[in-house]
MARROMI-623850 format. One line per 8 residues: number of its first residue (from 1); for each residue x, y, z of N, C-alpha, C. Coordinates in nm, 4 decimals. Layout:
% residues N
NUM) X:Y:Z:X:Y:Z:X:Y:Z | ...;
This chain:
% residues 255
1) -1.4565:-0.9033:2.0828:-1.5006:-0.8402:1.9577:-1.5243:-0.9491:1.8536 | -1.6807:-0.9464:1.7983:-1.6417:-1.0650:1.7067:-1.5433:-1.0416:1.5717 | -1.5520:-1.1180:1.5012:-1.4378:-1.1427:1.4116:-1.4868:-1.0354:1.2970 | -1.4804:-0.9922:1.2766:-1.5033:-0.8453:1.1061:-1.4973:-0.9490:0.9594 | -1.5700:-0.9563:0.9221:-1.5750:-1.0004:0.7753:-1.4690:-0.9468:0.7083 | -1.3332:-1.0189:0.6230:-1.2315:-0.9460:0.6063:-1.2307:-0.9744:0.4610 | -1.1404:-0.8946:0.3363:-1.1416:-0.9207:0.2115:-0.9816:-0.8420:0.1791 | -0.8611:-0.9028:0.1560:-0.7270:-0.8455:0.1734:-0.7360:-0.8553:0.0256;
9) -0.6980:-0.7401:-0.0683:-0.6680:-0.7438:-0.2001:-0.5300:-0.6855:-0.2159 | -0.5118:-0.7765:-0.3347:-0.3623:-0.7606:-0.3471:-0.3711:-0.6631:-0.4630 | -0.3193:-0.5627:-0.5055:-0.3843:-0.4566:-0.6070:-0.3107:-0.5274:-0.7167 | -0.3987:-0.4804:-0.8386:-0.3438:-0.4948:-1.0163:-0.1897:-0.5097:-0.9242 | -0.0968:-0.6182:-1.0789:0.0329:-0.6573:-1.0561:0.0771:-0.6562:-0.9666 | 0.0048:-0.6602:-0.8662:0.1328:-0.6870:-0.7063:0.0750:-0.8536:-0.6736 | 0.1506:-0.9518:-0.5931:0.0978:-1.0438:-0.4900:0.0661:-1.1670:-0.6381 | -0.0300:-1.2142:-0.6308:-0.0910:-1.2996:-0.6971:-0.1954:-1.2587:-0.8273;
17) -0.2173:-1.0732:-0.8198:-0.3000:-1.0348:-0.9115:-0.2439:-0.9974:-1.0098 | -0.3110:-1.0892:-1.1560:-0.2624:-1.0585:-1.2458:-0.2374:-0.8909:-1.3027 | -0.1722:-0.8590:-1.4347:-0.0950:-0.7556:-1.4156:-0.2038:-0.7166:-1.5554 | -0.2003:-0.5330:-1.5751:-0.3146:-0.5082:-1.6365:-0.2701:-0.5193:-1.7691 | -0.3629:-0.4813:-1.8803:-0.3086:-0.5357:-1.9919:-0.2923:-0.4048:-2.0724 | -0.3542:-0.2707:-2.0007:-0.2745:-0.2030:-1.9917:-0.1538:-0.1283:-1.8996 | -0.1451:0.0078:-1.8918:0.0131:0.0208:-1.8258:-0.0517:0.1463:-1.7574 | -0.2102:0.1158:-1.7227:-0.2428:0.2811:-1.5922:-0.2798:0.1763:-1.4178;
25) -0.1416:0.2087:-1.3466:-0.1531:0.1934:-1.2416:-0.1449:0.2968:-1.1210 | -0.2353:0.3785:-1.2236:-0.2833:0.5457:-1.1201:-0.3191:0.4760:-0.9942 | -0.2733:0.5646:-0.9050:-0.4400:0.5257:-0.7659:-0.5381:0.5364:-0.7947 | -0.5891:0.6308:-0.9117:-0.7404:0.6347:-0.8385:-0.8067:0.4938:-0.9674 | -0.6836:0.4073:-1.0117:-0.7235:0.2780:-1.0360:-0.7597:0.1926:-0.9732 | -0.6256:0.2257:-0.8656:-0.6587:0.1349:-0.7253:-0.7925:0.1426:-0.6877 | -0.8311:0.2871:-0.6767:-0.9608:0.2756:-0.5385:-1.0623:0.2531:-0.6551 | -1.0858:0.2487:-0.8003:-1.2048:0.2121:-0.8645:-1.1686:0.0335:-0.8318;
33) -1.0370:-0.0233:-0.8264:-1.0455:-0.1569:-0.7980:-1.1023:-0.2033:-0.6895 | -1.1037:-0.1315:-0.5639:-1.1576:-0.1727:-0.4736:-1.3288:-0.1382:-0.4636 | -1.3561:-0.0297:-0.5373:-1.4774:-0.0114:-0.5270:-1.5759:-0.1420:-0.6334 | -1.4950:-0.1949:-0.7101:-1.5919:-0.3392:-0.7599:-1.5767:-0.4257:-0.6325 | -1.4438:-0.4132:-0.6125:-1.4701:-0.5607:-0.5064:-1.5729:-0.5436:-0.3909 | -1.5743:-0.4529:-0.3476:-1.6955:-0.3842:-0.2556:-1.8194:-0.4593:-0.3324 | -1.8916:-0.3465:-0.4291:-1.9569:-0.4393:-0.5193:-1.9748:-0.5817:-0.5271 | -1.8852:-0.6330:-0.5427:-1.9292:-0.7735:-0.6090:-1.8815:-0.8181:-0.4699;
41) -1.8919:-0.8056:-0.3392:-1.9393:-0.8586:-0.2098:-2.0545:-0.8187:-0.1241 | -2.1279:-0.7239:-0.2398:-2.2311:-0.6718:-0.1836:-2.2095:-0.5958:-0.0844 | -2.1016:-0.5048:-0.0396:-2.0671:-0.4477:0.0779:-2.1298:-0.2938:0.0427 | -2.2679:-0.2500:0.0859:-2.2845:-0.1021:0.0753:-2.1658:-0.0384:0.1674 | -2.1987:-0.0632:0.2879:-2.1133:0.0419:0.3552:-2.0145:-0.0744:0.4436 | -1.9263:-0.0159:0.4700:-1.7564:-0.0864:0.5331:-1.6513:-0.0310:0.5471 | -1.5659:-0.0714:0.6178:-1.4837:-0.0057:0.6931:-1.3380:-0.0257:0.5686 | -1.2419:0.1074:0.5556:-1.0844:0.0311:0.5152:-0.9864:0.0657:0.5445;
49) -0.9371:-0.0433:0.5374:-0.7473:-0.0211:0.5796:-0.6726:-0.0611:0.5341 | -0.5509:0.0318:0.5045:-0.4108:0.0290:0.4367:-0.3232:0.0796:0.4635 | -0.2090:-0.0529:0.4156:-0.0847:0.0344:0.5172:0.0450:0.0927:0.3507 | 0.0824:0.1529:0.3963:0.1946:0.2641:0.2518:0.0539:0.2946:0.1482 | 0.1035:0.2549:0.0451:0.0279:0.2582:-0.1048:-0.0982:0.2314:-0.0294 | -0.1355:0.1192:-0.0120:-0.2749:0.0492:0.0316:-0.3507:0.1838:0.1370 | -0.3112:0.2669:0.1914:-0.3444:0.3500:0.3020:-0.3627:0.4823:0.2280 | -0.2851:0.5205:0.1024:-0.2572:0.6216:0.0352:-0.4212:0.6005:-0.0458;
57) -0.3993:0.4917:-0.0943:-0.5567:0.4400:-0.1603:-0.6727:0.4657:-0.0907 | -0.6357:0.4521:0.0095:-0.7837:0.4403:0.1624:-0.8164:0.5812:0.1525 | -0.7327:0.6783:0.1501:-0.7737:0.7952:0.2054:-0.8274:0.9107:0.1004 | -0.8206:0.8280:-0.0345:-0.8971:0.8985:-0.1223:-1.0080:0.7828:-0.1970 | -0.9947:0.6645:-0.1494:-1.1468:0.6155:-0.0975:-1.2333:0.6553:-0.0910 | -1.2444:0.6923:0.0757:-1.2787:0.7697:0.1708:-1.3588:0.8710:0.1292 | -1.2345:0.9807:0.0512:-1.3020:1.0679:0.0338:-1.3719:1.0806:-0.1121 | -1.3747:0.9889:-0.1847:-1.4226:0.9712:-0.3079:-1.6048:0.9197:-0.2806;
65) -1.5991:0.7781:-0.1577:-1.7518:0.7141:-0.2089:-1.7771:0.7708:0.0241 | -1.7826:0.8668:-0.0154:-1.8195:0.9279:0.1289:-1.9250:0.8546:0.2176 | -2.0374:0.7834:0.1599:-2.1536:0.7380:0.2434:-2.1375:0.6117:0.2261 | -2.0174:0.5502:0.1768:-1.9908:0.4313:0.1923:-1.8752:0.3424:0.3004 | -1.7829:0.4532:0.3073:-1.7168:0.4360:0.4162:-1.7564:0.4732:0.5651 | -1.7070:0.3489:0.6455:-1.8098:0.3708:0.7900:-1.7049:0.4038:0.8716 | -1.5461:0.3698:0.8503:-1.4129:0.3840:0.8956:-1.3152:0.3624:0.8319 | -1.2041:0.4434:0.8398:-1.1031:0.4780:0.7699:-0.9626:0.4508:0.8552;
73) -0.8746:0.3325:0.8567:-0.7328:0.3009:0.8882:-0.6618:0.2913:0.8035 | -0.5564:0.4038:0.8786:-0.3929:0.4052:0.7831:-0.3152:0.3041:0.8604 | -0.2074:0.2613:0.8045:-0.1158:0.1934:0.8846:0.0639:0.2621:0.8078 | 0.0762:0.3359:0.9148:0.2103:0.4184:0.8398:0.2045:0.4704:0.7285 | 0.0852:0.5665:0.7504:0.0332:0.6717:0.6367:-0.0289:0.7668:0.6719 | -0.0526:0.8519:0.5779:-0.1570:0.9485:0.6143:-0.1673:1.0322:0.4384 | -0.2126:0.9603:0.3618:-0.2652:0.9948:0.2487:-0.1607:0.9822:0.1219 | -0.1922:0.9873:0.0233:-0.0294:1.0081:-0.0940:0.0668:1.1122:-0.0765;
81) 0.1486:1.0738:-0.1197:0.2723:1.1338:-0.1259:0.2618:1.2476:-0.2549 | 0.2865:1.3302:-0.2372:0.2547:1.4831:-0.3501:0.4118:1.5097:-0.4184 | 0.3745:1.5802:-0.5356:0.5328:1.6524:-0.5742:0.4614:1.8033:-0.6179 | 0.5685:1.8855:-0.6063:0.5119:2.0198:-0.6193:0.5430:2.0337:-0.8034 | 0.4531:2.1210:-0.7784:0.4153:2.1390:-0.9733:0.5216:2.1616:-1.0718 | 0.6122:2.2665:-1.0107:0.7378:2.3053:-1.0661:0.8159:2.1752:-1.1073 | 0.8229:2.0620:-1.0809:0.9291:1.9363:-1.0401:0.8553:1.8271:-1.1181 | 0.6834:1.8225:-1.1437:0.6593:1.7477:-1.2274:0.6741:1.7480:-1.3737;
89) 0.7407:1.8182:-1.4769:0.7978:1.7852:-1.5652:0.9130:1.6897:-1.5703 | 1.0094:1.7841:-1.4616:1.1342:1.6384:-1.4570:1.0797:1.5016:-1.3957 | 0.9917:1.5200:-1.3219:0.9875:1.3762:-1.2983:0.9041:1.2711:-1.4125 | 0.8067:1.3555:-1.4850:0.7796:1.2819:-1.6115:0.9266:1.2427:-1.6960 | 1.0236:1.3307:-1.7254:1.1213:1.3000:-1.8179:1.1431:1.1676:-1.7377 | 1.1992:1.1621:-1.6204:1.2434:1.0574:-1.5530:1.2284:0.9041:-1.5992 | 1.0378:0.9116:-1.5475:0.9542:0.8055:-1.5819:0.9901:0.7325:-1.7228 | 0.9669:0.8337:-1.8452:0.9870:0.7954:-1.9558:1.1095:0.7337:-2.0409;
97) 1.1826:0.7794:-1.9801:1.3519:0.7311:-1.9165:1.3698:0.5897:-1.9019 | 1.3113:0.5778:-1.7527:1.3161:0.4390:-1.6949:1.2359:0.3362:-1.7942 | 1.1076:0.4134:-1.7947:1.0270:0.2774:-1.8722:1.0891:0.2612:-2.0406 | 1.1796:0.3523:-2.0940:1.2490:0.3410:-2.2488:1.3704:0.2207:-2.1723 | 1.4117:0.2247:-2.0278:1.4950:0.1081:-2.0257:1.4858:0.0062:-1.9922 | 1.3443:-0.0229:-1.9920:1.3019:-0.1507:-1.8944:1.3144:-0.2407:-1.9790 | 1.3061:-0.2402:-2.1127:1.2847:-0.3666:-2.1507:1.4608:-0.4423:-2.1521 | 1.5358:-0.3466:-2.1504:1.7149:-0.3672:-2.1076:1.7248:-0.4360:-1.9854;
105) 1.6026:-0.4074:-1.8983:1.6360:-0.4424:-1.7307:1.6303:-0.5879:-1.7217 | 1.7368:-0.6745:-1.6873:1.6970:-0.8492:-1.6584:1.6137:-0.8524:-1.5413 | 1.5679:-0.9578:-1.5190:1.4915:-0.9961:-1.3726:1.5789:-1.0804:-1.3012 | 1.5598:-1.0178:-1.1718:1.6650:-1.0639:-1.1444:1.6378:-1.2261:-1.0871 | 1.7532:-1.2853:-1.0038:1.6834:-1.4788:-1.0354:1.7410:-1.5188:-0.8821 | 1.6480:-1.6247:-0.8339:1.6747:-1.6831:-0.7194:1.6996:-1.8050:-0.6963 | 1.7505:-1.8899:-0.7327:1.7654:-2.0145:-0.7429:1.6513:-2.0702:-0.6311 | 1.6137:-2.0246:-0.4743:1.5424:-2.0718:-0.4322:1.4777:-1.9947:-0.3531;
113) 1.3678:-2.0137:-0.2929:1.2653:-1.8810:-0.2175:1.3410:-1.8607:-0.1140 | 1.4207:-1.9425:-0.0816:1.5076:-1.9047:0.0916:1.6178:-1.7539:0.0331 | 1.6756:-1.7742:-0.0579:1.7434:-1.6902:-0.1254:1.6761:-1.5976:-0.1717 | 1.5625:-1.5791:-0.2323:1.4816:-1.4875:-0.2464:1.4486:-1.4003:-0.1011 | 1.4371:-1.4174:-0.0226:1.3770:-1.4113:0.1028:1.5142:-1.3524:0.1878 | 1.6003:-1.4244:0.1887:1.7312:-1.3119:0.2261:1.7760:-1.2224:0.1389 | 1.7745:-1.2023:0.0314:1.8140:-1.0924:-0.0658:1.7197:-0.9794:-0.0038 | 1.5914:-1.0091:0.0104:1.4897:-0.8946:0.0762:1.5027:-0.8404:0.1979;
121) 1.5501:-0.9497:0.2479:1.5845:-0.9164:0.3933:1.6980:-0.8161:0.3961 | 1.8012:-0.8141:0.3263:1.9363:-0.7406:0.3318:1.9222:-0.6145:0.2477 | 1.7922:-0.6078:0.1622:1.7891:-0.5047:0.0823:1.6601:-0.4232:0.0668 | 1.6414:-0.3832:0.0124:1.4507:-0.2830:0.0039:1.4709:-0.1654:0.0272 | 1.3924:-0.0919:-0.0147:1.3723:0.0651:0.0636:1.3583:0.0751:0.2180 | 1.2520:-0.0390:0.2257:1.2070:-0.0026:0.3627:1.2684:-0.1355:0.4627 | 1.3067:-0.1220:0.5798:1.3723:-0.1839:0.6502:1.2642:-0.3210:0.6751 | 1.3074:-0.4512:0.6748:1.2285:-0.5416:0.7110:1.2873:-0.6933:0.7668;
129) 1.2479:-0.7291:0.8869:1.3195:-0.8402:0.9333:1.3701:-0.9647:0.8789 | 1.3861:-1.0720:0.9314:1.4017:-1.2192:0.8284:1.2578:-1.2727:0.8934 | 1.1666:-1.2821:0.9909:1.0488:-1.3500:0.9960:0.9233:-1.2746:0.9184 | 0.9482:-1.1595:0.9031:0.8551:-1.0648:0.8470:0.8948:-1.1086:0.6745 | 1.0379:-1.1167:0.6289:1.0368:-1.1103:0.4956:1.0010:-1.2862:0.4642 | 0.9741:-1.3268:0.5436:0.9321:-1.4811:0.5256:0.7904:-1.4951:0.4644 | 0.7260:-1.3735:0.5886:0.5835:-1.4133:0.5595:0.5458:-1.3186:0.4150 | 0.5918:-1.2544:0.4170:0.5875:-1.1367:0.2657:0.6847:-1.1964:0.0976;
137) 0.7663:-1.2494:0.1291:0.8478:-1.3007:0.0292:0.7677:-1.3461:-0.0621 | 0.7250:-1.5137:-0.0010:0.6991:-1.5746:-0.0932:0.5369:-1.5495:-0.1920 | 0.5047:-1.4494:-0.1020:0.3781:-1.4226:-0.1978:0.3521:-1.3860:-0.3311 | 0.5182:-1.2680:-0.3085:0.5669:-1.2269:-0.4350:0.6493:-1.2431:-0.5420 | 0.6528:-1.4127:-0.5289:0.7479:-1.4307:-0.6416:0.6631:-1.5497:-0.6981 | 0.7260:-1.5748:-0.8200:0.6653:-1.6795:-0.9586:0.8000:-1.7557:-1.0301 | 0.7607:-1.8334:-1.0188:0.8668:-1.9374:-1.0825:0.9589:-1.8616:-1.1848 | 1.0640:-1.9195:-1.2366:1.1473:-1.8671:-1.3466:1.2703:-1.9448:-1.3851;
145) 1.2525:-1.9721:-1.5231:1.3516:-2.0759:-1.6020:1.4680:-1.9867:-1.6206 | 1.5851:-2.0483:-1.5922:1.7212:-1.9827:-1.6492:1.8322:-2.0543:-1.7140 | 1.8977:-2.0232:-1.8207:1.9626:-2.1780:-1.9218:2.0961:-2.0497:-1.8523 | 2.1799:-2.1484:-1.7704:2.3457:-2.1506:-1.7340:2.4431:-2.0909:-1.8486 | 2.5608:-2.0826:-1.8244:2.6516:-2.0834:-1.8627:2.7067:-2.1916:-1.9547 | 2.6419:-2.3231:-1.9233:2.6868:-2.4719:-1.9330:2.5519:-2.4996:-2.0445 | 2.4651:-2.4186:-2.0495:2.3169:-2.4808:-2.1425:2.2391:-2.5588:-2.0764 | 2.2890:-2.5337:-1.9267:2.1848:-2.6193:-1.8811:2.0263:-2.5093:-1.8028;
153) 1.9346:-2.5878:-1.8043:1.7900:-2.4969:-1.7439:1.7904:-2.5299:-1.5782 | 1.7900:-2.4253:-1.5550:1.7976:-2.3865:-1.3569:1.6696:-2.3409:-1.3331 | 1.5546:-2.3908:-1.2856:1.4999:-2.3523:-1.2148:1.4883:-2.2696:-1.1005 | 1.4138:-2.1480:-1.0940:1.4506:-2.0766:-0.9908:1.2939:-1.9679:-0.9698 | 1.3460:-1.8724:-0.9052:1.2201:-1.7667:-0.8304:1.2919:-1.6276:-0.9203 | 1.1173:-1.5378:-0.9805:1.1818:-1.4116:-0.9358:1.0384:-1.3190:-0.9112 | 1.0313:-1.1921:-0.8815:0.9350:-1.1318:-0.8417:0.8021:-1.1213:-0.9441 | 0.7129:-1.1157:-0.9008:0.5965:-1.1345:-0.9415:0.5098:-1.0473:-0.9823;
161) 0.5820:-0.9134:-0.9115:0.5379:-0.7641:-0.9802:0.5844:-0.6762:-1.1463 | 0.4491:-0.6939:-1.1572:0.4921:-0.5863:-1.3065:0.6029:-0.5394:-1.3092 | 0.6742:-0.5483:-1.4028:0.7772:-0.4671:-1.4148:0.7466:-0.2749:-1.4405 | 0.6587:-0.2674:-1.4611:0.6238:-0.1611:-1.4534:0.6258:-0.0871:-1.3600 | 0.5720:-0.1504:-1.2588:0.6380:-0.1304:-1.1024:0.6885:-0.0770:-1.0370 | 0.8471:-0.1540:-1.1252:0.9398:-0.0893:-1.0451:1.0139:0.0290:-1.1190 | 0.9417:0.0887:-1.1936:1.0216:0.2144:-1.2157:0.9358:0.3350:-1.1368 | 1.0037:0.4813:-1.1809:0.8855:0.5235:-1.1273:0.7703:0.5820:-1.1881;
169) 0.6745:0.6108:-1.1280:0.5555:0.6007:-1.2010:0.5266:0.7661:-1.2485 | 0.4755:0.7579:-1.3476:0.3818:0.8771:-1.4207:0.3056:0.9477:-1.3320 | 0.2943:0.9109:-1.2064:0.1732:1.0012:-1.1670:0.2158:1.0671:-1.0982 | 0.2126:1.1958:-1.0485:0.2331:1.3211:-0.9892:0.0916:1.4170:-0.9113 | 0.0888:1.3845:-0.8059:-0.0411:1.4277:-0.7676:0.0495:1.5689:-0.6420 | -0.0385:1.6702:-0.6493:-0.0263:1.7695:-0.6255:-0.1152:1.7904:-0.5022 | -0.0456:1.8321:-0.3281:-0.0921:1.8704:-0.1864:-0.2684:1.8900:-0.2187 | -0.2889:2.0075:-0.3211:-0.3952:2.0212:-0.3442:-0.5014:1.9477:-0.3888;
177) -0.4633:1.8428:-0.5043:-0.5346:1.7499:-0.5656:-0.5444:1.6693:-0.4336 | -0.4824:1.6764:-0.3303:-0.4538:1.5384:-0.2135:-0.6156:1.6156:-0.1844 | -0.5681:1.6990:-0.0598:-0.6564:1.7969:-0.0250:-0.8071:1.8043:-0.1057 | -0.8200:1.8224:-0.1807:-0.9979:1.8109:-0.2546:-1.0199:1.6722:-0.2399 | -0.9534:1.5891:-0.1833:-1.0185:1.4537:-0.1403:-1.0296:1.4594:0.0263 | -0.9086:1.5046:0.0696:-0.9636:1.4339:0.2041:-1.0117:1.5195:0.2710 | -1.0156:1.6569:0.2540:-1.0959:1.7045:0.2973:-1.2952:1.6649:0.3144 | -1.3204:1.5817:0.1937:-1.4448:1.5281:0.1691:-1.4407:1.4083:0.2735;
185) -1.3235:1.3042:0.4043:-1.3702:1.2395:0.4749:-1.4383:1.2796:0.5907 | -1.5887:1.1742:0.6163:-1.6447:1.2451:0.7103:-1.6527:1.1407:0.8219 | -1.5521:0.9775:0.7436:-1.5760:0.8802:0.8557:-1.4666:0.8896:0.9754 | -1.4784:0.8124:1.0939:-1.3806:0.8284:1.1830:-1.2520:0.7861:1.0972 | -1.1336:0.8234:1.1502:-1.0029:0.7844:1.0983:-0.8338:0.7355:1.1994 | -0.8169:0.6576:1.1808:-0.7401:0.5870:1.2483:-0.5924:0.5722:1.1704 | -0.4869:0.6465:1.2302:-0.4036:0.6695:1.1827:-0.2433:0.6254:1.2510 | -0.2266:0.5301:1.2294:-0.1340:0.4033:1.3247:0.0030:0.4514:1.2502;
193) 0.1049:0.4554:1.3249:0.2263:0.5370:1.2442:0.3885:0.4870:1.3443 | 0.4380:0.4411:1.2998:0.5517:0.3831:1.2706:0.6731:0.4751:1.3620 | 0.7070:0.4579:1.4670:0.8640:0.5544:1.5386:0.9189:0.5221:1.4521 | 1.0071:0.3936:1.3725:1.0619:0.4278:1.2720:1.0810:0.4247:1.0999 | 0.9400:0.4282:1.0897:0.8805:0.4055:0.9534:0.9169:0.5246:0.8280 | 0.8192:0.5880:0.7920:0.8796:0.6781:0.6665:0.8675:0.8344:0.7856 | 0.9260:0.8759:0.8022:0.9592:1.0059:0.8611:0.8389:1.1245:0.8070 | 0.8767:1.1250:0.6892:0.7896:1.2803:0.5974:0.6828:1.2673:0.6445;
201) 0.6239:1.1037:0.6577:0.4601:1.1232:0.7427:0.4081:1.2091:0.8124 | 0.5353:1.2237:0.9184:0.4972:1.2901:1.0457:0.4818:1.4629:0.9728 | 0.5349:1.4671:0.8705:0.5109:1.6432:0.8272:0.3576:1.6312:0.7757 | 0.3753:1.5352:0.6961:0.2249:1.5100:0.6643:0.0786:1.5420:0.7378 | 0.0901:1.4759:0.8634:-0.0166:1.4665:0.9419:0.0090:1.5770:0.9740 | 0.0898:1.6746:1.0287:0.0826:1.8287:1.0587:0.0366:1.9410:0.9247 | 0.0245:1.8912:0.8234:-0.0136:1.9987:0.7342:-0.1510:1.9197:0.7123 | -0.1852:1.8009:0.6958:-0.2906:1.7794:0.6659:-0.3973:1.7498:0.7902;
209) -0.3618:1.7445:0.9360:-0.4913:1.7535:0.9975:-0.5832:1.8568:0.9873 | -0.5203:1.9724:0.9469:-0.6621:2.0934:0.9519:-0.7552:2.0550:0.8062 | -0.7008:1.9617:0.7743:-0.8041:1.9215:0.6243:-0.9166:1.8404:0.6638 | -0.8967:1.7628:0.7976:-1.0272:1.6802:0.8223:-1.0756:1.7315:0.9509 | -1.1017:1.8495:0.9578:-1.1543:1.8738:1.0233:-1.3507:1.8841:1.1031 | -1.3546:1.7840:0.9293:-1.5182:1.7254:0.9939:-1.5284:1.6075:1.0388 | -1.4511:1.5533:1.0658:-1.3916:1.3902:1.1054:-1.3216:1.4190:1.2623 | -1.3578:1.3062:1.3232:-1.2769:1.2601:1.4383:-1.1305:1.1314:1.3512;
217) -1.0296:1.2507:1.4159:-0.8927:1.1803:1.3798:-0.7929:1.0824:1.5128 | -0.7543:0.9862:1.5020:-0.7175:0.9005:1.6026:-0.5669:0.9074:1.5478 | -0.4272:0.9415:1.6143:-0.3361:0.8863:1.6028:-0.2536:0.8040:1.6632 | -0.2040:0.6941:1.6589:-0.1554:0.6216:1.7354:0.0028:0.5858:1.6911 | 0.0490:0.6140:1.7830:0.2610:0.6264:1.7756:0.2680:0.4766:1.8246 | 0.3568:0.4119:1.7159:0.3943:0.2424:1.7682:0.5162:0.2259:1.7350 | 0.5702:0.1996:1.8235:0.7334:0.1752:1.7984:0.7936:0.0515:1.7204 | 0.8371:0.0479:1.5799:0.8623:-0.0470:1.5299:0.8536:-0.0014:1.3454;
225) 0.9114:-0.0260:1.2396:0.9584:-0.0342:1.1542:0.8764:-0.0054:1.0262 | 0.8471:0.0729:0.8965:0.7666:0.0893:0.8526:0.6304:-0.0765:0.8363 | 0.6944:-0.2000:0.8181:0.6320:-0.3052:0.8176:0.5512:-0.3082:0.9527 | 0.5653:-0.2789:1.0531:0.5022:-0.2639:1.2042:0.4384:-0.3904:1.1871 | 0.3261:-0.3514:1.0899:0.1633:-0.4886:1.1139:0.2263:-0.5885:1.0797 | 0.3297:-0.6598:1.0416:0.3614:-0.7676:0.9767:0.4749:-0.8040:1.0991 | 0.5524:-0.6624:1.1492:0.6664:-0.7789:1.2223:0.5858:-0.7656:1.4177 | 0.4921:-0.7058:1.4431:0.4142:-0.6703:1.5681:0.2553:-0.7102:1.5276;
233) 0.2336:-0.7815:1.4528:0.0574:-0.7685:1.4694:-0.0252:-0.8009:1.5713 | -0.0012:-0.8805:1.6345:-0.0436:-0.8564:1.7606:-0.0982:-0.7277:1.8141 | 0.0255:-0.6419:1.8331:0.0243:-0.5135:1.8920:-0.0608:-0.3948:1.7950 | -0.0227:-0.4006:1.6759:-0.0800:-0.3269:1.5863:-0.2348:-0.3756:1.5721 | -0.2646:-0.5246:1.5699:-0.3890:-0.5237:1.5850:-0.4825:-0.4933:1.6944 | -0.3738:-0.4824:1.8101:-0.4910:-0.4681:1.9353:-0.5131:-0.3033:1.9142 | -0.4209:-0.2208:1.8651:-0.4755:-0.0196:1.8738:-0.5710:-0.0524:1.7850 | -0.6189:-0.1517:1.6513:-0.6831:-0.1416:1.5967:-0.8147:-0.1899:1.6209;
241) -0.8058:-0.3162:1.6638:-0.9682:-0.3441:1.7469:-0.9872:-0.2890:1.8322 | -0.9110:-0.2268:1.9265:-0.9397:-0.1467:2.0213:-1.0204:-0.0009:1.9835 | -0.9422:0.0747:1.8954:-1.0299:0.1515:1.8375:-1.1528:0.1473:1.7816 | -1.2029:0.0190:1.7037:-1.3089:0.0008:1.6380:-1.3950:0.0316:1.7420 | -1.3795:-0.0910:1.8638:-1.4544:-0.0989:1.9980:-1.4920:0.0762:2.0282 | -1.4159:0.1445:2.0471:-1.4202:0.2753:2.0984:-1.5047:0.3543:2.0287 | -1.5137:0.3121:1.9053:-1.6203:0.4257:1.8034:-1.7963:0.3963:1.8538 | -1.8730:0.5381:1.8433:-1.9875:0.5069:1.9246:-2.0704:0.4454:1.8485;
249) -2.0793:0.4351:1.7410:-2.1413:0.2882:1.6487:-2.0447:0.2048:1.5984 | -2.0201:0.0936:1.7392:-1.8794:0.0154:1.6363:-1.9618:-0.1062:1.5924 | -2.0026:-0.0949:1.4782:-2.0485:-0.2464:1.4295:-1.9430:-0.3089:1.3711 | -1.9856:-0.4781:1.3754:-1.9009:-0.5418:1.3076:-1.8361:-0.4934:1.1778 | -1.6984:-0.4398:1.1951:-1.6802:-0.3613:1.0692:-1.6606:-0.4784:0.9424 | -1.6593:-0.4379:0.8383:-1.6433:-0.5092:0.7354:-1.4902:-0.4552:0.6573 | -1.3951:-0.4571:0.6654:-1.2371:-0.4141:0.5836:-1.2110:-0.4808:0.4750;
């Protein structure tokens, strides 16, 4: 298979991309972000893939610029995560909560990326190895000055994501609001999913396959950890070129 023209974006405040200067890190920011970068690579039509958030983004993509997408990969996803209507008030109080305490919140400090890099390893939401948090660590952190106990300045690491980030977010999207998007995908879809990744998925893909039902849907069960593509790529990449291969116009996709 030749090689796919590839373009990995790291979204607003995550990775290396600077952080916005305002404070809307909706999705459907995300997918207008990706739809410039499309743009400004000249990419009419191309293939995308994302794995959590990045996959949640893909699939209202998808169903947002319809004649532009030629293929659609999740990687331990299958669209955003919804809250039911009743529950989004408290979870606004929540939000407003957290972000009234952020500016209280310290960052926290690493004296060195190896330490950065085991703190991740031992901690996160989602389960992740020590060679996997190697290759993911250091992307996400940025230098950081710290004056001691003693007055003296320590150089050290801390994360690189908005603080905004990490609380939780304002947005509340509703099964239905999901639904008036993906129901609109009409490209093939490839849906790579984790034995022991986020669980609710699997309810997911049972309430939401009768939504794409003008689409050919691919699922593929891989045994290994919500990170899968990072601690197996190999494996995760071969269901994925393999699939491309399998589609009856597989052109060099563009992701």
């Amino acid at each position: 298979m030749p090689a796919p023209l590839t373009f990995a974006l790291d979204f607003a405040g995550h990775g290396k991309s600077t952080h916005r200067q305002t404070e809307d890190y909706s999705i459907w920011r995300y997918a207008e972000d990706a739809l410039h970068v499309a743009d400004q690579l000249g990419w009419d039509e191309h293939a995308v893939i994302g794995h959590s958030m990045g996959g949640a983004v893909a699939s209202l993509y998808s169903g947002l610029f319809v004649s532009r997408v030629t293929l659609c990969i999740l990687l331990d996803n299958f669209g955003p995560f919804t809250r039911l209507i009743e529950d989004q008030p408290d979870h606004l109080l929540e939000h407003i909560q957290q972000k009234k305490d952020l500016p209280n919140k310290q960052l926290p400090f690493h004296p060195t990326i190896e330490s950065a890099v085991l703190a991740r390893n031992k901690s996160g939401t989602y389960e992740l190895n020590l060679p996997s948090s190697w290759i993911l660590v250091p992307r996400g952190l940025r230098p950081l000055e710290r004056t001691d106990a003693d007055g003296i300045v320590v150089q050290g690491w801390t994360w690189s994501t908005d603080q905004l980030l990490t609380i939780m977010s304002a947005q509340s999207l509703s099964e239905e609001y999901v639904q008036s998007f993906m129901t609109r995908i009409r490209c093939p879809l490839l849906a790579v999913l984790a034995s022991k990744g986020i669980q609710t998925i699997r309810y997911m893909v049972d309430k939401r396959l009768p939504w794409l039902s003008q689409t050919k849907v691919t699922i593929r069960d891989v045994d290994g950890n919500h990170h899968v593509h990072v601690e197996d790529a190999p494996m995760v990449a071969g269901h994925v070129c393999g699939w491309i291969l399998g589609q009856d116009d597989a052109p060099v996709a563009r992701l």
